[in-house]
N, C-alpha and C positions, 0 to 999 in steps of 0.2 A: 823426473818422470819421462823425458824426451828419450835420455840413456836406456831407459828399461824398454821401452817401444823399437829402439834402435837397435839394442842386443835382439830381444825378439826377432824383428825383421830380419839381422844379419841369421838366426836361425834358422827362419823357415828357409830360407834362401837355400840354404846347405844343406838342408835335407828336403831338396825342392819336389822329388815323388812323393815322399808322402804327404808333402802342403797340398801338390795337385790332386792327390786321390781326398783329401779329407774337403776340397775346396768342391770339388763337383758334386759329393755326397750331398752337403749340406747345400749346396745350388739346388739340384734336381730338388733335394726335400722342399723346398722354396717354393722352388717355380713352377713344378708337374701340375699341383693342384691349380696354382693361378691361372697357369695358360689352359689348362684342361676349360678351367670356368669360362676367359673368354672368349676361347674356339666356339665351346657350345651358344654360348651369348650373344656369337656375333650371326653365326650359320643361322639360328633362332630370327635373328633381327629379319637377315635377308630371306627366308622363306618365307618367313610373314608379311613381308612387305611384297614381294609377289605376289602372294595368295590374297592379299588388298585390296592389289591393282585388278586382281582378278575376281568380281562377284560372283558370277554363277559358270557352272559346269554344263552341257548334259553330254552325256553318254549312253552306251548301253549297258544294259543293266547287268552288276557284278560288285566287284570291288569298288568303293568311294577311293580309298587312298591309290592305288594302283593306277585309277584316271588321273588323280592329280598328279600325281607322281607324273607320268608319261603328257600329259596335255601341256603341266606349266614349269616342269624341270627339265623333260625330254629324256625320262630316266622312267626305271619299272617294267614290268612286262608289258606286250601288248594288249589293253583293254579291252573288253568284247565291241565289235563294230555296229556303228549304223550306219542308217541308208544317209544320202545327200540330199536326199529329200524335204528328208527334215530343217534342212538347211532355207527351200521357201515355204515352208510351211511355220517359221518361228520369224519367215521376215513378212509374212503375208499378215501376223497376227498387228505389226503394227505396234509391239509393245517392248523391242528390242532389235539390236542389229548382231546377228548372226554372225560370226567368225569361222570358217570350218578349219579342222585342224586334219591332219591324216601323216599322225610319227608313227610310222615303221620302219621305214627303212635308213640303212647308215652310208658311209663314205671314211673312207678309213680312222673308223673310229669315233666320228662325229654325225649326230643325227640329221636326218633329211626332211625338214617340215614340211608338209603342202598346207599351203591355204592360200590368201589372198592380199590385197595392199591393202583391205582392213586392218589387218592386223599389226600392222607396221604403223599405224596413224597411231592404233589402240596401245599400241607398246611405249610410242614416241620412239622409232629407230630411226636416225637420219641416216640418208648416204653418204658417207663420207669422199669415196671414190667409185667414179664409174658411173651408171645409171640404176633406175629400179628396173625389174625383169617386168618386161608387157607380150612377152611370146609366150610358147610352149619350148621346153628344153632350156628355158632360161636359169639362172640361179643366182641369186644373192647368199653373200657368206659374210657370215660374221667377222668381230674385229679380231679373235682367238686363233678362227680359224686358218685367215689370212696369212697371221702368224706364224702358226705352227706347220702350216704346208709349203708357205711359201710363196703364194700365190695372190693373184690378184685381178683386175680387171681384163678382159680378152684374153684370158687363160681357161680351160676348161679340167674341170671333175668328172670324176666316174663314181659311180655309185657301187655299192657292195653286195655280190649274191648273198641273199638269206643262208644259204645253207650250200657247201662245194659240190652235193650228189644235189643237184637241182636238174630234175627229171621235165621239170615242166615247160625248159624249154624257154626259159625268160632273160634275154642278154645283158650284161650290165650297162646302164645306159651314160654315155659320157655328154654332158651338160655343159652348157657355154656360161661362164661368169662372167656378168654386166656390170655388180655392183660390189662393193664392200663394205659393209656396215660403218657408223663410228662407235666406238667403244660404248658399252652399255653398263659394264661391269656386273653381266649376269648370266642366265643359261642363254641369253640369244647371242651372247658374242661366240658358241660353241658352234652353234647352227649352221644348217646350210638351210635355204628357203628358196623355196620351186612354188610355182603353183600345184593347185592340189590333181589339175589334168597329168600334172608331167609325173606325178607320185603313181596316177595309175599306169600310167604309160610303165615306170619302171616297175609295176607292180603286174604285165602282161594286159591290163584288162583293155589298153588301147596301143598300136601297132602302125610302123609305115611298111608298106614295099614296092615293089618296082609295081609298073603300070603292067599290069596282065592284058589288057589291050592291045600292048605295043605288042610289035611284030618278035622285035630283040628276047621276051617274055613269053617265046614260046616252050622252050623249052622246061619252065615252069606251071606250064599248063597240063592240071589233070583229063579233065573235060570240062565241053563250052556245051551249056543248053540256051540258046539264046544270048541275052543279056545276063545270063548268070554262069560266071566263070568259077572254075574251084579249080585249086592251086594243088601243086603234091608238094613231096616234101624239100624240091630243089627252091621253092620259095626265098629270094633272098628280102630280110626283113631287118629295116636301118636299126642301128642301136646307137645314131646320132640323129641330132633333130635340125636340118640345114634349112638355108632358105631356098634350096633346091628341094629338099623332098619335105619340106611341112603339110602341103597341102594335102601327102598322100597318109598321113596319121590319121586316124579315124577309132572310131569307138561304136564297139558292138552294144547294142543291146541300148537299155532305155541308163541314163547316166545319173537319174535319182536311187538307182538300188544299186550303184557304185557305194565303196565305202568309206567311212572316215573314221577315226578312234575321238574325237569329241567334236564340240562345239561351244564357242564361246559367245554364250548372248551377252552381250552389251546392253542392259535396261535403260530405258530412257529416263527412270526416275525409280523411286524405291517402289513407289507401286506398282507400276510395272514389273520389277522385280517379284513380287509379291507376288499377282497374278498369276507371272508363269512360270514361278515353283508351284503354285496350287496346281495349272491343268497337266505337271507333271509327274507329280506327289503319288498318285496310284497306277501311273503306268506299268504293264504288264514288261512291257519290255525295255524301256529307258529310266533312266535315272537323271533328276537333276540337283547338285552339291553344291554349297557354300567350300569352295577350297581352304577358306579360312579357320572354319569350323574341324574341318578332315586337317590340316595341320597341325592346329593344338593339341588337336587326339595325340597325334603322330610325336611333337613336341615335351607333353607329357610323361610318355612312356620314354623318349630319350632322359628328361629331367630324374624320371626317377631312377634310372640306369647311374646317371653323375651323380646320383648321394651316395650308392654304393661304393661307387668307385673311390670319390673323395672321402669316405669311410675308410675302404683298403689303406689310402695313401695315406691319410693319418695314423695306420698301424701303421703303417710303412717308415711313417716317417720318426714316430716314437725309436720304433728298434735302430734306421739308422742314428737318431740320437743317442743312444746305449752305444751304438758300436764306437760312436766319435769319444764319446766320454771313457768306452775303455780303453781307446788308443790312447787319451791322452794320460790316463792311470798309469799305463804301461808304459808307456816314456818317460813320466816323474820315477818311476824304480828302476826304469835302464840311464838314467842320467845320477842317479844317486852320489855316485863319484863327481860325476859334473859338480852338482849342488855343494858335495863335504868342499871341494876347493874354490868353489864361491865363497863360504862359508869362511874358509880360512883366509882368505885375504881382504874379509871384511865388510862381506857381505851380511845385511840381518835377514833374520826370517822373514820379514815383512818386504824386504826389498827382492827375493828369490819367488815369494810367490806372488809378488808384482809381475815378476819377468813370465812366470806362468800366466798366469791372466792375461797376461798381456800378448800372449801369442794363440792363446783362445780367441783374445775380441776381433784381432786382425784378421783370423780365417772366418768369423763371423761377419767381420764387415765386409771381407771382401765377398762373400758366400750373397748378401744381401745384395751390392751392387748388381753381381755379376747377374742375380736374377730378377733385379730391377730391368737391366739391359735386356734381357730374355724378354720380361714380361712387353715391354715399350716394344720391342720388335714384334713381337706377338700383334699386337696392338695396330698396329700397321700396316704389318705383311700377312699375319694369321690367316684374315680368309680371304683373300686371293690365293696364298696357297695354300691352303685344305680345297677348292673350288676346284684349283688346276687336277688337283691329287686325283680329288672324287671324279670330276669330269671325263678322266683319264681310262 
């Protein structure tokens, strides 16, 4: 039998394109389905295990998945906003600790969180290098980000206009980085984290510029009634945050009807939890969600998308088994001659279609290995990289 496995091999070897086309048909057949299952399997794991750690939402009121999406993936459109308000008004209740979040804006590519060093305890994010951000124009960047920019402590970020025809008059603001994340292995290693003052600063609603008092700041001056100065448009106005000009940053207007796109209570216990889904249950304009609840929706409708799909690929996979079986039809009647001169030097039937079989089982086993190898790497590297892909 070793001989018939032997001829075989010396076979495929020699007509080693079509071993390699009939070896990846039968791989893919293999492996498409397997890896398809624990892509989804593992992505499933990880969103839900976020969505865990995360109990309650609130937002304004609109889309449930669109806030999760954007609060604890940092993905999705922007969610309708509320006020900051709300922010002592859910800490004044005493039955939860407030997180404010405010994702809008990017930096090439990677989102710009505001909030505060709650969230960092609430996450578990240590520093790995550098310090945490205790200024305004500070920023902490994740382990991803570091990476992929390049970048690291006492280096600074710019942030990224919304949109290139920006009429409004809002500069890209460049941020000094203090800290580095340690690897988290999730959406915060993507991150950049600012306080949520510096989110409005790049966002126009707070502003530095030269001292309109000073004498050098005249030329900036529209007219002085008093103590109230009004600026024209040679105003020059910082789009860095020094320790020379911090103090002259400031914010109009009252900083509770400032915005955020959610917030994250932290309950102190399930009943509190309880509680303050009830006093927010019929609000006219806020909403508050179990992220865990709005995932498996989310989950679901992907789950049933993968039977379809694992449906196709077993037609798929039938027909390329037909096409293998009649490649191999059709090389038992282009070898015919091969066989009659086996035949004749004493070869039996039984021993000719050993040698056939026997170069069937081998591109079978090797077909199996090869998407065993597949599958294990899947398994391993899968969703790290599908994370990078998607993050991307």
């Amino acid at each position: 039998m070793s001989g018939v496995f032997f001829l075989a091999w010396r076979y495929l070897l020699w007509h080693r394109w079509k071993t390699v086309i009939l070896l990846l048909a039968v791989t893919l057949v293999i492996y498409v389905p397997l890896g398809l299952q624990l892509l989804v399997q593992q992505t499933a794991t990880d969103m839900t295990a976020r969505a865990d750690r995360s109990p309650l939402l609130l937002g304004g009121r609109g889309s449930p998945l669109e806030l999760v999406l954007n609060s604890l993936y940092f993905s999705a459109g922007l969610p309708p906003a509320l006020n900051y308000g709300q922010v002592d008004e859910l800490r004044a209740s005493g039955l939860v600790k407030p997180i404010p979040l405010y994702v809008r804006f990017q930096s090439q590519g990677h989102p710009i969180v505001g909030t505060n060093l709650d969230y960092f305890a609430f996450r578990g994010l240590p520093i790995a290098a550098g310090r945490q951000m205790v200024s305004l124009g500070e920023a902490v960047i994740g382990a991803r980000v570091a990476e992929r920019l390049g970048i690291g402590a006492g280096e600074s970020i710019v942030s990224s206009p919304e949109s290139v025809f920006d009429l409004a008059g809002v500069y890209p603001l460049k941020m000094q980085v203090v800290g580095v994340l340690a690897s988290a292995y999730s959406q915060d290693d993507n991150a950049i984290f600012v306080d949520v003052k510096t989110a409005w600063v790049i966002q126009g609603l707070g502003h530095g510029h030269q001292d309109l008092a000073q004498p050098e700041s005249a030329a900036s001056v529209l007219k002085k009634d008093g103590d109230r100065i009004v600026a024209n448009a040679a105003l020059v106005q910082y789009n860095e945050i020094t320790a020379d000009n911090i103090d002259s940053f400031h914010f109009h207007g009252d900083s509770d009807h400032n915005p955020l796109t959610a917030i994250l209570p932290v309950p102190a216990d399930d009943k509190a939890g309880v509680l303050i889904q009830g006093r927010y249950q019929s609000h006219p304009q806020l909403q508050i969600v179990q992220p865990r609840a709005i995932i498996d929706e989310l989950l679901d409708t992907v789950f049933a998308v993968q039977r379809y799909v694992l449906v196709a690929m077993a037609l798929v996979g039938v027909a390329t088994a037909a096409v293998v079986l009649l490649v191999f039809l059709l090389s038992l009647r282009a070898r015919r001659a091969e066989m009659d001169t086996m035949s004749r030097l004493g070869g039996s039937r039984v021993a000719i279609g050993s040698l056939m079989l026997a170069e069937i089982v081998i591109v079978l086993l090797a077909s199996v290995l090869l998407a065993a190898l597949l599958t294990g790497a899947t398994l391993i590297w899968g969703g790290p990289l599908l994370q990078a892909v998607v993050m991307n």
